[in-house]
C-alpha positions in Angstrom: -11.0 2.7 -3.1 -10.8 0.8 0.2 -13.7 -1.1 1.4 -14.8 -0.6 4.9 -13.0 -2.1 7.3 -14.2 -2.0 10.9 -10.7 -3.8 12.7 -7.8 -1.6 14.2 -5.7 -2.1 11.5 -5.6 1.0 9.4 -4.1 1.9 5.6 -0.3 3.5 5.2 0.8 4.2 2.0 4.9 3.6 0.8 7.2 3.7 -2.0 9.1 0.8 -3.8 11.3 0.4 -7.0 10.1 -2.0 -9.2 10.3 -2.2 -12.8 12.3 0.9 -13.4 9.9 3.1 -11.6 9.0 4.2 -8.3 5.3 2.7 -7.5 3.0 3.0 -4.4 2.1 0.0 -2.5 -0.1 -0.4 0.8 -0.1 -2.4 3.8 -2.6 -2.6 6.5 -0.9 -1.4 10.0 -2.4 -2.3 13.6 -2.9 1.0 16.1 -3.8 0.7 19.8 -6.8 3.4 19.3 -7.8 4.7 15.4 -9.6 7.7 17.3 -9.3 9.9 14.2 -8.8 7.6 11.0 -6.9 10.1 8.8 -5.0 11.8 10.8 -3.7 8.4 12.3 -2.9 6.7 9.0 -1.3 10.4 7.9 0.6 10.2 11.3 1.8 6.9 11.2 2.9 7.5 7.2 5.1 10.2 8.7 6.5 9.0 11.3 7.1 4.7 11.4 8.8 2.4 9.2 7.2 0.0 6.7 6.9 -3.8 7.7 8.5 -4.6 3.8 12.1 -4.1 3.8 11.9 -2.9 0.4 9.4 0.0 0.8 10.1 3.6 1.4 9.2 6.8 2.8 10.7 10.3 2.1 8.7 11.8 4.6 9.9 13.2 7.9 8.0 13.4 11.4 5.4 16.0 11.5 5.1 17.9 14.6 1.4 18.3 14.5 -1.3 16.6 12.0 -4.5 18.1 11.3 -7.3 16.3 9.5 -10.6 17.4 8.5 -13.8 16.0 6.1 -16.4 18.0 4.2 -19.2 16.2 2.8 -18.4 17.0 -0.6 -15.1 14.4 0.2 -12.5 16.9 0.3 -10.4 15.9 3.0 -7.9 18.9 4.9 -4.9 18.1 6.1 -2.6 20.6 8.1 1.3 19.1 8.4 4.4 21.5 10.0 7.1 22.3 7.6 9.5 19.6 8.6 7.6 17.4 7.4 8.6 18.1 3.7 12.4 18.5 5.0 14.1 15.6 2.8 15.7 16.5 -0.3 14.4 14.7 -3.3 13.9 15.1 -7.0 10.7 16.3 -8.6 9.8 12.6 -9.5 10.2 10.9 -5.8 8.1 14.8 -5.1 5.2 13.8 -7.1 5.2 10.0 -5.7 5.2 11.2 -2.0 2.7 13.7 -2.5 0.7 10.7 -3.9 1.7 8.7 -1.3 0.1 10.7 1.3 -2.7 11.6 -1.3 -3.7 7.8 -1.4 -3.2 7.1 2.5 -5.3 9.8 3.5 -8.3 8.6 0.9 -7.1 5.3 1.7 -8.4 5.9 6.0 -11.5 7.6 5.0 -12.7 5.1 3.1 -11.6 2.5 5.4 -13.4 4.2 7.9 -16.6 4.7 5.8 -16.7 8.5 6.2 -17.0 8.9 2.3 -19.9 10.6 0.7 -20.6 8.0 -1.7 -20.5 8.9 -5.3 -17.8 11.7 -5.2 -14.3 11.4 -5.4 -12.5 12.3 -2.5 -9.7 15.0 -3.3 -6.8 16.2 -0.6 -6.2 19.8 0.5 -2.8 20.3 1.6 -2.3 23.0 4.4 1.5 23.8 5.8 1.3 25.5 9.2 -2.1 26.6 8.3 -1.5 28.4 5.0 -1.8 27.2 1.6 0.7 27.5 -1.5 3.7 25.7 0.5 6.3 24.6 -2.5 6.4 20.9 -1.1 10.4 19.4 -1.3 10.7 22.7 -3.3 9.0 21.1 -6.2 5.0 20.9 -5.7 3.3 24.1 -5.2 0.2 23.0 -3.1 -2.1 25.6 -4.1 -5.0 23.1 -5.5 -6.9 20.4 -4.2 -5.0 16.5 -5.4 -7.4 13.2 -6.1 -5.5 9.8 -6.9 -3.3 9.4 -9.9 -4.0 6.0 -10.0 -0.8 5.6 -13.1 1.2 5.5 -10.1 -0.2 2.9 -7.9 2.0 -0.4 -8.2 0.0 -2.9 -10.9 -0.1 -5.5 -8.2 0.5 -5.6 -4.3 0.0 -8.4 -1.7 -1.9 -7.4 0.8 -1.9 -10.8 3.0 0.2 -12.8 4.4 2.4 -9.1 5.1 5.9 -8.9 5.1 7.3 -10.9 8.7 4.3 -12.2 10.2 3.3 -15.6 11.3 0.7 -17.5 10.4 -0.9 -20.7 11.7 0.1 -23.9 10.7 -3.1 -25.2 8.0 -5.2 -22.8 5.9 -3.0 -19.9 5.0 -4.9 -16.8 2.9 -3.2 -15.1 0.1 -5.0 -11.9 -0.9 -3.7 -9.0 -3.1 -4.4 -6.8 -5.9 -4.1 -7.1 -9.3 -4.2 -5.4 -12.7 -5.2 -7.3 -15.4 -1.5 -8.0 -17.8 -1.2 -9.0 -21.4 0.2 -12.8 -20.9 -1.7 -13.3 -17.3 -1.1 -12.8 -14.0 1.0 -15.9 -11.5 1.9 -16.7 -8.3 4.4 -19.1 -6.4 4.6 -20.4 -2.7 8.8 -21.2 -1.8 9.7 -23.0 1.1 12.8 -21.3 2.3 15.6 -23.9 3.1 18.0 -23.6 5.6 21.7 -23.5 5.2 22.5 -23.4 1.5 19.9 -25.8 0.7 18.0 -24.9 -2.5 14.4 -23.3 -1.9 11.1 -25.7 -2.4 8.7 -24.6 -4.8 5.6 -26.4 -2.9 2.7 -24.8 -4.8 2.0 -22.8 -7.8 -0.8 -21.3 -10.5 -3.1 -18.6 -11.9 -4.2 -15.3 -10.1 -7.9 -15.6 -10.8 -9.6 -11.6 -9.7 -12.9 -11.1 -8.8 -15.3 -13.0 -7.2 -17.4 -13.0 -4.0 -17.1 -10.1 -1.8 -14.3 -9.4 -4.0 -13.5 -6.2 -5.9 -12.9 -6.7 -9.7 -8.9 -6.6 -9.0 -8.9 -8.6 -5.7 -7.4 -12.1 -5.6 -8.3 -14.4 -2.5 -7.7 -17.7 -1.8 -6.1 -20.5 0.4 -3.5 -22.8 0.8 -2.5 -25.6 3.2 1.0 -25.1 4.5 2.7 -27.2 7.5 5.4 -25.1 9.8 8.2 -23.6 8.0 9.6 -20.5 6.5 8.4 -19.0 3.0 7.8 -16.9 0.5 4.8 -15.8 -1.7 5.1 -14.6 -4.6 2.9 -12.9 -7.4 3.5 -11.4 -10.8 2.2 -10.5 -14.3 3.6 -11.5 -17.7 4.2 -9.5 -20.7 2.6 -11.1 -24.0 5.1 -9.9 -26.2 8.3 -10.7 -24.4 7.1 -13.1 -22.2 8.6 -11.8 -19.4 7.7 -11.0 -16.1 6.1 -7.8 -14.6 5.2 -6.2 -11.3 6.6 -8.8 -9.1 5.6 -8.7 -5.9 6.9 -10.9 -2.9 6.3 -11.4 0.7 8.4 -13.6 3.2 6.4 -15.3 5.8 6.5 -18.0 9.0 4.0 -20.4 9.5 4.0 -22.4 12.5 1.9 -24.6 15.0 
């Protein structure tokens, strides 16, 4: 789960290909006022776009969003209809369901409004009733807890997707499962104009740690102006090849 986070910047939940499956990833997003945690991070799943180019949403707008905690952590949330409007296949189905699943858990915990020791779960109410067939393919007539199988392996959390950072100490934090032949990362300098791209550092993803949670990476780097990319990934044993790559263009500058 998410650790408490007292900043404006709440959870959101999307989708992304990778590896021959659909995965959920997360990014932290800034809101003016996070008056009602859930129901903003819910709201904001529904209705913006990811920062990451590559993530995706099959959820539409919802009219109205209703969110509601009981202290045995069963969160209740009440969407409209049109919110399940796109059509999509039973697999994306499960995913989204998931993905709003995990974002909703994702703001409570944020927000520290967890009982601690019990899972949260998610009741999902449609208009008010329950037992809505969700994208005509999930009845929601039971209470849903994380199915973590479908979480992405490995996500970078910071720097996100098309910020800037300041020229000097640049921190690079993400999650990470633990894979076979190890886990990597690269930091590219983007060249301009056909140039070739400048690998300027490189090394191990070591997890844990201070303050850390036993699949957090952290650390720093030195960087001088310019345009990059981080990148972080997890090697296969047997084949040697790469797995759950995960990247994330950047600016630094003064």
């Amino acid at each position: 789960m998410e650790s408490l986070n007292t900043t404006a910047h709440i959870p959101v939940y999307w989708l992304a290909e990778n590896d021959g499956t659909v995965s959920l990833y997360r990014e932290f997003v800034r809101v003016k006022e996070a008056a009602d945690p859930i129901a903003d991070s819910v709201r904001y799943m529904l209705s913006q776009e990811p920062a990451d180019p590559r993530y995706f949403s099959a959820w539409r707008p919802s009219s109205s969003v209703g969110a509601s905690i009981g202290p045995d952590n069963v969160i209740t949330l009440d969407l409209s209809a049109k919110a399940f409007g796109s059509d999509v296949d039973e697999g994306l189905a499960e995913r989204s369901i998931a993905q709003l699943v995990f974002t909703a858990t994702a703001a409570a915990s944020n927000a520290g409004i967890l009982t601690e020791g019990l899972e949260p779960t998610v009741r999902i109410l449609v208009d008010g009733e329950t037992g809505y067939e969700a994208f005509d393919h999930i009845t929601l007539d039971h209470d849903f807890g994380r199915d973590t199988a479908l979480a992405a392996p490995l996500w970078i959390i910071d720097p996100q997707f098309g910020t800037t950072q300041k020229a000097g100490q640049v921190t690079f934090h993400g999650v990470s499962a633990i894979f076979s032949g190890g886990e990597f990362w690269e930091i590219t300098r983007r060249a301009e104009s056909g140039d070739e791209d400048t690998v300027v550092a490189s090394g191990a993803l070591h997890t844990g740690g201070d303050a850390l949670g036993h699949n957090e990476f952290s650390f720093s780097y030195v960087l001088a102006p310019g345009e990059y990319t981080f990148t972080a990934w997890g090697v296969d044993a047997q084949t040697g090849g790469r797995s759950g790559t995960e990247s994330k263009d950047f600016t630094v500058k003064h």
